[in-house]
C-alpha positions, 0 to 999 in steps of 0.5 A: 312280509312279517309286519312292522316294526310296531306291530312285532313289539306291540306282539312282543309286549302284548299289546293287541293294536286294532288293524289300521285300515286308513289310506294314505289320502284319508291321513292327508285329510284328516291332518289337514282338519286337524291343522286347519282347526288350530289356526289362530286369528289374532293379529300378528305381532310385528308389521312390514315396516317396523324395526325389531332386534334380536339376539340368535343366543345369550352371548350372541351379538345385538341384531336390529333389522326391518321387518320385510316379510310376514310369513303365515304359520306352516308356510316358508319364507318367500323366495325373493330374499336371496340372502337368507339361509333357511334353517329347520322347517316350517313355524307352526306360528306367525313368523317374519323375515327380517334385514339386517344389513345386506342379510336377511333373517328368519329369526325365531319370534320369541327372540324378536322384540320391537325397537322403542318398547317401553317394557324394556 
């Protein structure tokens, strides 16, 4: 074998990368120290319960829904909900799985704003 990818450019633009002699598992754990820091202990926004709306874009229709799930960073959504698609992977935040109607959503929490708030 001729090396990887990495180490032939790094070779081709002259840059001497020291050896990487780290397992597969001591990557595993290092990460999980890593992610395991960033954990942020603040209450969530938004509770089981309270009604939130959306737009999924600009021009996009007005969603109302029930929060009915609260979902912990770096998890996905409960299986339970039959309805819902999921689409990309896990939030590195706090997410909430919402219903609308007969369909359950996975909105983005930057497009969620609570139903009744006075700064709108």
């Amino acid at each position: 074998m001729k090396g990887s990818v990495s180490d032939r450019l790094n070779k081709l633009v002259g840059i001497e990368a020291p050896e990487n002699c780290e397992t597969f598992d001591a990557f595993r754990a290092r990460l999980k120290r890593i992610r395991l820091r960033k954990v942020d202990p603040k209450p969530g926004r938004f509770k089981v319960g309270e009604r939130v709306q959306w737009r999924t874009r600009s021009d996009g229709p007005l969603h109302l829904g029930t929060v009915v799930e609260v979902v912990p960073r770096g998890l996905y959504p409960d299986r339970r909900h039959t309805t819902l698609v999921l689409h990309g992977y896990y939030r590195e935040t706090e997410t909430y799985v919402v219903q609308c109607g007969e369909r359950a959503y996975w909105p983005r929490v930057g497009n969620l704003q609570r139903v009744g708030d006075e700064d709108e």
